[in-house]
Rosetta silent file (secondary structure, phi, psi, omega in degrees, C-alpha in Angstrom):
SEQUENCE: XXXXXXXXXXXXXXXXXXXXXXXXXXXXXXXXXXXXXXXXXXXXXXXXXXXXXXXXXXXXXXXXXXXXXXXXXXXXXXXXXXXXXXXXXXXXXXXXXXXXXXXXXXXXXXXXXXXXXXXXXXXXXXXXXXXXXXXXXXXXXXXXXXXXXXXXXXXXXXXXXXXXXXXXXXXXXXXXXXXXXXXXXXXXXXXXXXXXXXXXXXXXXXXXXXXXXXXXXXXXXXXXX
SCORE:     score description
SCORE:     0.000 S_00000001
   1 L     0.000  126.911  165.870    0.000    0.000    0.000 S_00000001
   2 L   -55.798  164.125 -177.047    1.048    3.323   -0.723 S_00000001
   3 L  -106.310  106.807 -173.848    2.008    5.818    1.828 S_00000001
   4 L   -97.646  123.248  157.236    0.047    9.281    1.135 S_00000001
   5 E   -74.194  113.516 -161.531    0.978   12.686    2.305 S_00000001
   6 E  -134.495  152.262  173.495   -1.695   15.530    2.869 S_00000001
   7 E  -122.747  165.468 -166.141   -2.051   18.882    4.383 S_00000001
   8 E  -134.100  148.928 -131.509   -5.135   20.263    6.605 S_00000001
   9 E  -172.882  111.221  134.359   -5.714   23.835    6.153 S_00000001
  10 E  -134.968  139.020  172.457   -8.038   26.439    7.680 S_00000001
  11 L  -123.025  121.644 -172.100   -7.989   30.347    7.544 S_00000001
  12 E  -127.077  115.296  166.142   -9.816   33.133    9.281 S_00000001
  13 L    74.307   45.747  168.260   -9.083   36.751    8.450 S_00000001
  14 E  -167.950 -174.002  162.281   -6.303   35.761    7.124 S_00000001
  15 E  -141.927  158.545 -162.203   -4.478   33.521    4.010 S_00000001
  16 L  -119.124  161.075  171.489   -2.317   30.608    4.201 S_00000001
  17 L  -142.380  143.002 -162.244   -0.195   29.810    1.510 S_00000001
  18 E  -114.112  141.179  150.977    1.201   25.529    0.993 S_00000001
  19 E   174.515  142.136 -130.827    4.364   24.821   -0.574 S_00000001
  20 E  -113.667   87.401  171.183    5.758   21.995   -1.075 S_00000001
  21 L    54.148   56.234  153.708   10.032   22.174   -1.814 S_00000001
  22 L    76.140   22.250 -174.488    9.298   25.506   -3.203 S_00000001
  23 L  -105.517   34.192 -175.179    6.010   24.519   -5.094 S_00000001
  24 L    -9.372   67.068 -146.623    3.257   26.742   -4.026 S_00000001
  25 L   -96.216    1.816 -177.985    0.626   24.160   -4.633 S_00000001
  26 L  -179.405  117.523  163.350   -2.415   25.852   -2.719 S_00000001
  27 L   -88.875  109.520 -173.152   -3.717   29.202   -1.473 S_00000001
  28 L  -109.407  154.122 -165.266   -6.501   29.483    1.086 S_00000001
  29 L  -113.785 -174.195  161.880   -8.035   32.690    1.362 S_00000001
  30 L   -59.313  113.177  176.704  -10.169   34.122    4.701 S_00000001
  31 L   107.168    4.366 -173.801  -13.135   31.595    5.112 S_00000001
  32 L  -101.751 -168.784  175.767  -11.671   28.657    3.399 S_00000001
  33 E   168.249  155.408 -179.107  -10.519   24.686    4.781 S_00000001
  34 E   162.215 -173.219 -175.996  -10.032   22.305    3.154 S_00000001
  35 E  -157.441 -174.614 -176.971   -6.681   19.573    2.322 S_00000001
  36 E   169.530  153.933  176.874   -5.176   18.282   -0.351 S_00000001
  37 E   -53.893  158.063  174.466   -2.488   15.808   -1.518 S_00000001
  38 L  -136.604  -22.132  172.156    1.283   16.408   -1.409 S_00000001
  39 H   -38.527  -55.374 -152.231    2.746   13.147   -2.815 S_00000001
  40 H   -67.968  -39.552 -167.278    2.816   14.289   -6.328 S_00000001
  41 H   -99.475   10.979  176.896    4.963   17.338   -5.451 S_00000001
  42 L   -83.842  159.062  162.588    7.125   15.160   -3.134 S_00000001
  43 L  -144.461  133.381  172.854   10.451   13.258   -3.372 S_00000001
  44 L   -18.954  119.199 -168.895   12.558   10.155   -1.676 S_00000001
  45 E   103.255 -164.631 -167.811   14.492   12.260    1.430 S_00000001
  46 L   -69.958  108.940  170.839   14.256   15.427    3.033 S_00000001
  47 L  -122.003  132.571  171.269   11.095   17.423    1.211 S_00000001
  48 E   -80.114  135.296 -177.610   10.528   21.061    3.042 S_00000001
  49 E  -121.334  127.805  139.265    6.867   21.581    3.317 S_00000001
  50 E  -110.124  179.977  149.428    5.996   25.530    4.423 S_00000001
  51 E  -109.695  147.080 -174.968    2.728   27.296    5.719 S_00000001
  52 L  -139.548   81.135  166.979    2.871   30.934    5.473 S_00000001
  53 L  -102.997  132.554 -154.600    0.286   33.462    6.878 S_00000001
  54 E  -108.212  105.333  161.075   -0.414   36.622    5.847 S_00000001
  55 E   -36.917  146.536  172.566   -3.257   38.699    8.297 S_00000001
  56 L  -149.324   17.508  170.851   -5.724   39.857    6.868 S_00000001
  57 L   160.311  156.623 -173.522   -8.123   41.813    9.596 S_00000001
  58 L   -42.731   -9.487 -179.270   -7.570   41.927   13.429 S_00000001
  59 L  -128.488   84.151  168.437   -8.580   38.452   14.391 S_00000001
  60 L   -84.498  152.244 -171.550   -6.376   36.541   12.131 S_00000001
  61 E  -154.323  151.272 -177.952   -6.346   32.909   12.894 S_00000001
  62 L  -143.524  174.995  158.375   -4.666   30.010   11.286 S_00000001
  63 L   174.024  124.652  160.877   -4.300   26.168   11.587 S_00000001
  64 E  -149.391  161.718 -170.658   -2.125   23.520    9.351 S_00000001
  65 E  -132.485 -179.718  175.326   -1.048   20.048    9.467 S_00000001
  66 E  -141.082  129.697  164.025    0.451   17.276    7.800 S_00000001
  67 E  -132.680  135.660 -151.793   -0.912   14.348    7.740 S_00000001
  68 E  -137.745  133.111 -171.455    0.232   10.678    6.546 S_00000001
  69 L   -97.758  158.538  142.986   -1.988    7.621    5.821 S_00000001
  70 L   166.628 -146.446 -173.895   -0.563    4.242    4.423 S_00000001
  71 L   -66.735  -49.053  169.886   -0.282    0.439    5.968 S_00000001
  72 L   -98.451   42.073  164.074    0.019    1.194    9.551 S_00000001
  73 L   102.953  170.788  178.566   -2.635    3.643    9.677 S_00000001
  74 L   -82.191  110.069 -165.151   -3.596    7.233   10.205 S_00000001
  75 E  -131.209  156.146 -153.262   -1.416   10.027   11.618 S_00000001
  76 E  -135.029   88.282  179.473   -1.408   13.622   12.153 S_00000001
  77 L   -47.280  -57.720 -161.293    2.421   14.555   12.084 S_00000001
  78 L  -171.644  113.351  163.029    2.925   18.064   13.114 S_00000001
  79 L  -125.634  143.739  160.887    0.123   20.936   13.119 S_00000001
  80 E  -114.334  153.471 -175.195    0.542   24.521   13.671 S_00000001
  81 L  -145.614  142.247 -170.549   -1.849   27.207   14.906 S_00000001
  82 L  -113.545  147.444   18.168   -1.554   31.306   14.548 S_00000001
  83 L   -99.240    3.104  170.315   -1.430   33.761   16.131 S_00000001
  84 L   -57.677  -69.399 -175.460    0.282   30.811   19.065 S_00000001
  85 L   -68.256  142.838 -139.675    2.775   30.268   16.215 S_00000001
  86 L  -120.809   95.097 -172.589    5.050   33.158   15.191 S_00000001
  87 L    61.371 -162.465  163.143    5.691   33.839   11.407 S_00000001
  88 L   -26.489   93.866 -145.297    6.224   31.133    8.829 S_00000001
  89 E  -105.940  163.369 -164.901    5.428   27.257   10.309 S_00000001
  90 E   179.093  107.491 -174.909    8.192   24.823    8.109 S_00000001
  91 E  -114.860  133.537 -176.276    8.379   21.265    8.475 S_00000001
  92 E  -126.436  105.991 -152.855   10.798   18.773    7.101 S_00000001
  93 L   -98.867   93.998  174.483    9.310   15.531    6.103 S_00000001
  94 L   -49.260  133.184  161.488   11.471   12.309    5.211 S_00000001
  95 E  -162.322  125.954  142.765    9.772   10.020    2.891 S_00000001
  96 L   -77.192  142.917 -151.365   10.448    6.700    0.962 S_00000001
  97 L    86.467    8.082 -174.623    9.070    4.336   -1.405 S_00000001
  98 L   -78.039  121.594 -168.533    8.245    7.593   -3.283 S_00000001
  99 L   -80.905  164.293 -161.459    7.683    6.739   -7.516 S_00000001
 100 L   -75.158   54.733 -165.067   10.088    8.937   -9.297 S_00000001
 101 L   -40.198  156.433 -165.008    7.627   11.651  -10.657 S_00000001
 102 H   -69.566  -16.378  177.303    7.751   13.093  -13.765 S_00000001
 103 H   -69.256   -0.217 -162.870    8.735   16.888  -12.740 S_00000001
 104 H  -109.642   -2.332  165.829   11.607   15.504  -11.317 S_00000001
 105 L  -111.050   22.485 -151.492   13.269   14.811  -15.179 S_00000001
 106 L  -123.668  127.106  168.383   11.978   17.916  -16.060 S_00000001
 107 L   -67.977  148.436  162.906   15.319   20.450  -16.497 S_00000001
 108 L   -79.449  156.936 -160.100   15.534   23.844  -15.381 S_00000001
 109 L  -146.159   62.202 -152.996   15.156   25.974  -17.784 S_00000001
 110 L   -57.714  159.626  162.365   15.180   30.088  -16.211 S_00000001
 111 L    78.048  127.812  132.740   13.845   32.942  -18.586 S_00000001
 112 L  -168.051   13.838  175.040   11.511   30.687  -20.611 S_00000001
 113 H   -31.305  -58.318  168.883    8.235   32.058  -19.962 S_00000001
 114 H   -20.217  -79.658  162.509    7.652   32.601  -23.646 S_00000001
 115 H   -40.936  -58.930 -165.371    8.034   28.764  -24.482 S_00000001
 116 H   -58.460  -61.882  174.893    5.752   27.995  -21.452 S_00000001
 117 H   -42.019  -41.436 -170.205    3.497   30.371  -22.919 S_00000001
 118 H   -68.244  -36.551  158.472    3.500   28.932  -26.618 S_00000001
 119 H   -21.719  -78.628 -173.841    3.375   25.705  -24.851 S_00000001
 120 H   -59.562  -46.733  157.673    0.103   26.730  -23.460 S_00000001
 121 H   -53.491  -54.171 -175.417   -1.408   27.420  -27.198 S_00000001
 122 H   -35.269  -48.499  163.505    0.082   24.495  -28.546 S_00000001
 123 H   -59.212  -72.945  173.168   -2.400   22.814  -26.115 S_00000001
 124 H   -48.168  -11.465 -165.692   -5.329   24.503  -26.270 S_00000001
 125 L  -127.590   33.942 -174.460   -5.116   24.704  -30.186 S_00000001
 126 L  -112.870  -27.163  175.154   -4.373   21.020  -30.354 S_00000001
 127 L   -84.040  -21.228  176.117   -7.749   20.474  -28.713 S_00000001
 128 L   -70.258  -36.477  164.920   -9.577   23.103  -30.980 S_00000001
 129 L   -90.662  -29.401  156.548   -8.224   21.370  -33.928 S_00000001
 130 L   110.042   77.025 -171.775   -8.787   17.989  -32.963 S_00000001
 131 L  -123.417  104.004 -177.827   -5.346   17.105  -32.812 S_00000001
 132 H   -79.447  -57.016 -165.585   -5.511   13.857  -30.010 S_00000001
 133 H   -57.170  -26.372 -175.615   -2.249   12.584  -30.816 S_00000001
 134 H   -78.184  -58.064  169.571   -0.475   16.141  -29.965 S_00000001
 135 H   -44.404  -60.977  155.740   -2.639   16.362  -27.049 S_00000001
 136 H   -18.656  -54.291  156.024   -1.425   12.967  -25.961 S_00000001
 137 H   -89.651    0.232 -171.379    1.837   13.743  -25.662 S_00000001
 138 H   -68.088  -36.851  167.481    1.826   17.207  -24.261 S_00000001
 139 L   -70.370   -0.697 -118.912    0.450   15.227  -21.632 S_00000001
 140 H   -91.665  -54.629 -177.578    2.546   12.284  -21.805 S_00000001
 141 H   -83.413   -3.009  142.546    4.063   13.217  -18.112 S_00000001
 142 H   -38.269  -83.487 -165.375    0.812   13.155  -17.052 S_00000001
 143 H   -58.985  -90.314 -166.501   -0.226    9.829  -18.156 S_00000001
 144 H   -32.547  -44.601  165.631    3.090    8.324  -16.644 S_00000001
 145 H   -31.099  -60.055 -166.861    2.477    9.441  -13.182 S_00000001
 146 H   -39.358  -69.116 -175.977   -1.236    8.199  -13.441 S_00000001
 147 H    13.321  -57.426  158.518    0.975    5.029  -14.289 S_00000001
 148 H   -25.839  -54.273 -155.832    1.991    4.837  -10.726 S_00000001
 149 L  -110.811  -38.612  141.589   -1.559    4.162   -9.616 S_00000001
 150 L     5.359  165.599  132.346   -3.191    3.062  -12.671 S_00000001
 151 L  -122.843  142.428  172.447   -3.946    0.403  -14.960 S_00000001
 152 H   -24.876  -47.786 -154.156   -3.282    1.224  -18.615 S_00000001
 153 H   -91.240  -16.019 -164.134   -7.072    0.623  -19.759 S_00000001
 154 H   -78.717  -53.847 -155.855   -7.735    3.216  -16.546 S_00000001
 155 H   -69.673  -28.441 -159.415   -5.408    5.770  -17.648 S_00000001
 156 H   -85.428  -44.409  171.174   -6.548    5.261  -21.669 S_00000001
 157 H   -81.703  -13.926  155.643  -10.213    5.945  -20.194 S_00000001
 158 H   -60.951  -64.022  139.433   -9.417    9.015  -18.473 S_00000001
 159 H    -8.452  -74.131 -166.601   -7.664   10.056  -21.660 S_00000001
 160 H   -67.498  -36.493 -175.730  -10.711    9.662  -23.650 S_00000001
 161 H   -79.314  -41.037  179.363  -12.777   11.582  -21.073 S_00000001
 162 H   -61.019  -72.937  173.844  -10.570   14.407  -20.671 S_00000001
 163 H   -25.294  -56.690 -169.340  -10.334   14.898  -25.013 S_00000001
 164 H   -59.909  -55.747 -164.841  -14.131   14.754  -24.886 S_00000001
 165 H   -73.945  -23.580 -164.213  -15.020   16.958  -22.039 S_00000001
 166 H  -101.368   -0.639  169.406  -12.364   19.926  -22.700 S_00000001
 167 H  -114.518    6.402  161.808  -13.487   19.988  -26.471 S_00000001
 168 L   -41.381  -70.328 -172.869  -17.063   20.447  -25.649 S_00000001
 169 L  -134.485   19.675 -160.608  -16.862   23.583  -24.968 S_00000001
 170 L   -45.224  113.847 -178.290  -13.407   25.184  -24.923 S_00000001
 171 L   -77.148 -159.453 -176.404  -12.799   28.650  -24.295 S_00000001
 172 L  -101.756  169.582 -170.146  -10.334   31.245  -25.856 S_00000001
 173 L   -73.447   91.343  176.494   -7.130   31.731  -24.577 S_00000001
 174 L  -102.327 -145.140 -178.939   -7.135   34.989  -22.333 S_00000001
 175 L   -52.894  164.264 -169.842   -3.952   37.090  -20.681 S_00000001
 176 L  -128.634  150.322  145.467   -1.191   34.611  -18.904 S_00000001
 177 E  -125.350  133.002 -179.874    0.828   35.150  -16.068 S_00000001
 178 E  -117.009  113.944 -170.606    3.287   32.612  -16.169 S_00000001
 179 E   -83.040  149.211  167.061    6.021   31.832  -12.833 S_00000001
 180 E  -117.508 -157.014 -175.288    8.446   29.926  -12.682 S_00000001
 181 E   177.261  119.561  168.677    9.627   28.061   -9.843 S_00000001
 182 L    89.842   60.046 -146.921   12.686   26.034   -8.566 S_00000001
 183 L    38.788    6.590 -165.130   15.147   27.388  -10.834 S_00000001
 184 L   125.798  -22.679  175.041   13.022   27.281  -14.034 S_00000001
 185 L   -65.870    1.233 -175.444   12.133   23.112  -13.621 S_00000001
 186 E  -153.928  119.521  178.195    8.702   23.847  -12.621 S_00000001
 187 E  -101.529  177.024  157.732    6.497   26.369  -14.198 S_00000001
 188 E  -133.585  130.407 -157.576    3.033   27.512  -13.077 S_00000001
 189 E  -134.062  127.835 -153.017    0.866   29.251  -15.753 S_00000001
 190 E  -147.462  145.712 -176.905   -2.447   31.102  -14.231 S_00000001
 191 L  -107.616 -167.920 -162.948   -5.112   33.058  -16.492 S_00000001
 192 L   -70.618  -35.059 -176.907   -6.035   36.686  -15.171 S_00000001
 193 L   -67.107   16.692 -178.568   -8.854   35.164  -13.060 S_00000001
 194 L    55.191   55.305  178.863   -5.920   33.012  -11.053 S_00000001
 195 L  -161.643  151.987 -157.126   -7.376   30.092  -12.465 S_00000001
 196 L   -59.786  147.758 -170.136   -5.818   27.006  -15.132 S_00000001
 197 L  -101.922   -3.119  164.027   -6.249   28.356  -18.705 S_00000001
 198 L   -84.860  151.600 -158.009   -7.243   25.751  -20.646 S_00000001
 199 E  -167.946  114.257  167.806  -11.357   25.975  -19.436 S_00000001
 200 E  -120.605  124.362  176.384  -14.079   24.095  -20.691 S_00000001
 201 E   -73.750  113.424 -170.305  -18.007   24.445  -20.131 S_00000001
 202 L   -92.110  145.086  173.394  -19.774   21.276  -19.123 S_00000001
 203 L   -55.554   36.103  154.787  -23.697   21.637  -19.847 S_00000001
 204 L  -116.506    9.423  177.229  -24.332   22.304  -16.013 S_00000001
 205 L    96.978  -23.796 -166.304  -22.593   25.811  -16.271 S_00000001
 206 L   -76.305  141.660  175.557  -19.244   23.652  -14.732 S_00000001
 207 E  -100.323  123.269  162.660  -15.756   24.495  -15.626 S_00000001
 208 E   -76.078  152.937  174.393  -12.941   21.843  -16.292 S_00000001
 209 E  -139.622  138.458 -170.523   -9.778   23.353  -16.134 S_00000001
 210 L  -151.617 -142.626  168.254   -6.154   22.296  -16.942 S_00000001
 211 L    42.154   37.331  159.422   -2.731   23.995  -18.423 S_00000001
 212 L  -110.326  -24.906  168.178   -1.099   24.947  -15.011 S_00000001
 213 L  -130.561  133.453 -166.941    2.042   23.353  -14.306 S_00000001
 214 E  -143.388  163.544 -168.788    4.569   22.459  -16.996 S_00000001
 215 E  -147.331  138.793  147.833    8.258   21.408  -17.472 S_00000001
 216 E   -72.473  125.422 -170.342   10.515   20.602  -19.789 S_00000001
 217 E  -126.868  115.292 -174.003   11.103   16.730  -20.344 S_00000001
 218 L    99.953  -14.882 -164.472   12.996   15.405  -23.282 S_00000001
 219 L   105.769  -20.227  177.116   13.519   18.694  -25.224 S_00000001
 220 E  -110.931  171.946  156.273    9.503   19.255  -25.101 S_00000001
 221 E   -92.869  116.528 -154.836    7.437   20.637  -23.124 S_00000001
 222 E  -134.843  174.856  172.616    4.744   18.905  -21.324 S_00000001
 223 E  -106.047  142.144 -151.631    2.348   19.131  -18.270 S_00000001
 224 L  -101.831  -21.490  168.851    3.249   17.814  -15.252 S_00000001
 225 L  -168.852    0.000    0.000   -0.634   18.063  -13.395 S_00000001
């Protein structure tokens, strides 16, 4: 059984920020809670996890944790709570048995917004054209993670659902801001509305979303989640 790593989250009058070896992988705002996974952005050894909270009116309040599931059960590592805790909480998590994810063959690459950007058309105008096979690989370092967890016919039906649902209804392209992170091996790409920029409309009004973190693997560029 795998071992899975998670964070616990709540913010009042204030915002937390997650990051994960210098990954920013989630922003809670005043009123939110909530968790979320951490494996993916994890590696075998010493991974730095922070929390960061920024006030945001006089009764600022925080609380985060880590928590780890797996074969012997459920545990709640190390939680902090603001304004008891004093600046930045920053934990340093060992973990092994970790699969080798794909961001982690992904080069650094500084300055390269541009390509990340073009990147980000290439996608979006591979589903607009009905280009599968293009789409397929941009995603390629996708699909191997899923691998991990997978079965082939799982990941191949996922595939098929994703092509389907994001060409439904697929919106334009608007402004980018694109970051990088970790010298240039990990990008993050955000539309003006903070939110992934490939965006499709399901007939209930719901948005799918995709295009936010990419790498170079191979010489290409591909998305990493």
């Amino acid at each position: 059984m795998t071992t899975f790593y998670s964070f616990d989250v709540r913010a009042s009058d204030a915002e937390i920020l997650v990051t994960v070896n210098g990954i920013p992988v989630e922003l809670f705002t005043s009123g939110q809670s909530g968790g979320g996974p951490m494996n993916v952005w994890m590696f075998n050894g010493a991974n730095r996890i922070v929390f960061e909270m920024t006030p945001k009116g006089e009764n600022a309040r925080g609380f985060a944790g880590i928590d780890v599931s797996g074969p012997e059960g459920f545990e709640t590592l190390v939680s902090f709570e603001w304004p008891e805790h004093e600046g930045p909480a920053e934990y340093v998590l060992d973990a092994q048995d970790l699969p080798a994810w794909s961001w982690l063959r992904a080069e650094p690459v500084p300055g390269a917004e541009e390509e990340v950007t073009a990147a980000v058309a290439r996608l979006h105008a591979a589903l607009e054209e009905g280009k599968e096979q293009e789409f397929r690989d941009i995603l390629a370092a996708m699909y191997a993670n899923a691998a991990t967890m997978a079965t082939p016919e799982q990941i191949e039906q996922g595939h098929q659902q994703m092509w389907s649902d994001f060409r439904k209804d697929l919106q334009p392209l608007g402004d980018l801001a694109v970051t990088a992170f970790r010298d240039g091996q990990v990008y993050r790409v955000l539309d003006a509305g903070g939110m992934a920029p490939i965006q499709s409309v399901d007939d209930d009004g719901g948005i799918f979303s995709t295009g936010q973190w990419w790498g170079k693997i191979d010489g290409s560029w591909q998305l990493l989640k």
